[in-house]
C-alpha positions in Angstrom: -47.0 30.7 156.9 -43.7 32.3 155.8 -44.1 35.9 154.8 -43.0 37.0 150.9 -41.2 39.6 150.4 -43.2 42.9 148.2 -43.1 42.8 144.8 -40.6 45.6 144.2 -38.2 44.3 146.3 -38.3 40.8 144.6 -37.9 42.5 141.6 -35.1 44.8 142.2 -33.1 41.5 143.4 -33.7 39.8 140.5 -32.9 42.9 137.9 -29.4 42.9 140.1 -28.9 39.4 139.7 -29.4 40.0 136.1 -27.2 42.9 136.1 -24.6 40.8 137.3 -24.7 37.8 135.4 -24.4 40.6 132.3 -21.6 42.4 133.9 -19.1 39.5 132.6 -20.1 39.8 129.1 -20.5 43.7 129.1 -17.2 43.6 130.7 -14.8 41.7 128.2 -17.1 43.5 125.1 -15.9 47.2 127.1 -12.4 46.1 127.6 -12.2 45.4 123.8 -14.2 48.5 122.6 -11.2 50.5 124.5 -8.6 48.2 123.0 -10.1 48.9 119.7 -9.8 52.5 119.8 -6.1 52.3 119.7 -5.7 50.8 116.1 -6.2 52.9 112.8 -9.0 53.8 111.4 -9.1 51.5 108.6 -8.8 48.4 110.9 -12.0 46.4 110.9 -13.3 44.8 113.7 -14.7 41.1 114.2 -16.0 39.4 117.7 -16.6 35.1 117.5 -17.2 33.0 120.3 -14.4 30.1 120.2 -14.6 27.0 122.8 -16.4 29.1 125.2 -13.9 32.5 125.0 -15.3 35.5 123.2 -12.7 36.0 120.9 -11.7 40.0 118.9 -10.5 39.3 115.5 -8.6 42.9 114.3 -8.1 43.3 110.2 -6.2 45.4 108.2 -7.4 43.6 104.6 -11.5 43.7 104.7 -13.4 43.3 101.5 -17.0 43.8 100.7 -20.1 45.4 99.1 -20.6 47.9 102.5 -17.7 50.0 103.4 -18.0 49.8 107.3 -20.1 46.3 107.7 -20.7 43.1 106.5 -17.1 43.2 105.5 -14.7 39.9 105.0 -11.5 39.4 106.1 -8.4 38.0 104.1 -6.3 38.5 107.5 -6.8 38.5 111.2 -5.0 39.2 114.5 -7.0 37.1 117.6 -7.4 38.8 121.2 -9.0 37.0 124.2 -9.2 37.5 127.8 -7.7 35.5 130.1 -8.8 34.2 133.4 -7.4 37.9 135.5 -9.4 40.1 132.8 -6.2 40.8 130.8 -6.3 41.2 127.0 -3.8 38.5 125.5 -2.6 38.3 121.6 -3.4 34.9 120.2 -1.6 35.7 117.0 -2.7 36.2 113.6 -4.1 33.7 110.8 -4.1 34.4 107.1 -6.0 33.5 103.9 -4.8 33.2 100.4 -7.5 35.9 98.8 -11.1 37.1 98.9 -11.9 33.4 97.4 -11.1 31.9 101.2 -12.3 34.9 103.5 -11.6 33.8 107.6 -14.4 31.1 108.6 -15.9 29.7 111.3 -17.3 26.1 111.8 -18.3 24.4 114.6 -15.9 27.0 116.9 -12.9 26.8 115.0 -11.6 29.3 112.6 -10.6 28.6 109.1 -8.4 29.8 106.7 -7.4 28.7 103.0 -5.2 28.9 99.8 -5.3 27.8 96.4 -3.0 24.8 97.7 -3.7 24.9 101.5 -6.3 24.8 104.4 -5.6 25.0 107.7 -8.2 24.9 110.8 -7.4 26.7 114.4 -8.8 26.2 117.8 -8.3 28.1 121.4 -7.1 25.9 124.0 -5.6 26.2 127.7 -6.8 28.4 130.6 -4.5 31.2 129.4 -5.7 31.3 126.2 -3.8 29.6 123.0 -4.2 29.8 119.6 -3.7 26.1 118.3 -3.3 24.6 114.6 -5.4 21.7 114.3 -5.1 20.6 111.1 -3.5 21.2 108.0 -2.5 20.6 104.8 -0.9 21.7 101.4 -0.6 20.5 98.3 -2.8 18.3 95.9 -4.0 15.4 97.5 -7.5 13.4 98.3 -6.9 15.0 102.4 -6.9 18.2 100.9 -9.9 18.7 98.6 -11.5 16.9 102.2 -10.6 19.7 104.1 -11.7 21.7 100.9 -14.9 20.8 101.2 -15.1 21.3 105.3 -13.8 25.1 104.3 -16.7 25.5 102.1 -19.3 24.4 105.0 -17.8 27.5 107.2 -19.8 30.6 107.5 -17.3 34.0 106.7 -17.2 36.3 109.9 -18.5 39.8 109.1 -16.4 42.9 110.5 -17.1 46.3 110.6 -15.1 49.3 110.6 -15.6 51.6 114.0 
């Protein structure tokens, strides 16, 4: 009969393990709590998950009832991390106005005008900020994309 190992020691292994698998996601949220402490106070901060990358969204232009949470965005600058650990810019997407506040649905970001809608994924193993689809102007596409923009939940920032 094969012998077990005690309890504590079984336990302590697994806590470790644990520890471990946690250490990734601890790790990317620390390096962008330090990043975040080198923008002004105002900025407003946002995280998303976007085609498996935890993604920082960084705002100047928040709106809301709260003054530090449950704030909307009318801009954004993206960060990721790519595969070494590194914090890259993804660039920055921007909304008309408070009607059209920076969405997500179905891991893609959104952002609209009066006359325009345009929808953003993250691609490529150093990570990309890509437009994948658009359009402006009156047309039966865009009340389409309209309607896809109203389906998208706002992200909620908060001021550190």
């Amino acid at each position: 009969m094969k012998k077990l190992l005690p309890l504590p020691i079984l336990l302590a292994f697994f806590a470790m393990s644990a520890c471990g698998h946690d250490r990734q996601k601890d790790d990317s949220t620390a390096a962008f709590e330090a990043f975040c402490e080198h923008f002004s106070k105002s900025a407003a901060f946002a995280y998303t998950e976007m085609d498996g990358r935890k993604i920082l969204l960084v705002s100047q232009e928040t709106f809301g009832m709260n003054e530090k949470t449950d704030l909307e965005a009318v801009e954004a600058s993206l960060f990721a991390l790519d595969d070494e650990g590194r914090i890259v810019a993804l660039g920055s997407i921007r909304s008309q106005g408070t009607l059209y506040p920076v969405s997500l649905l179905d891991g893609k970001l959104m952002v609209a005008g009066h006359q325009f809608v345009k929808i953003y994924s993250i691609r490529g193993n150093i990570p990309e900020l890509v437009l994948d689809g658009y359009q402006e102007g009156e047309s039966p596409q865009l009340t389409e994309m309209f309607q896809t923009f109203e389906k998208g939940t706002p992200i909620k920032f908060e001021k550190k």
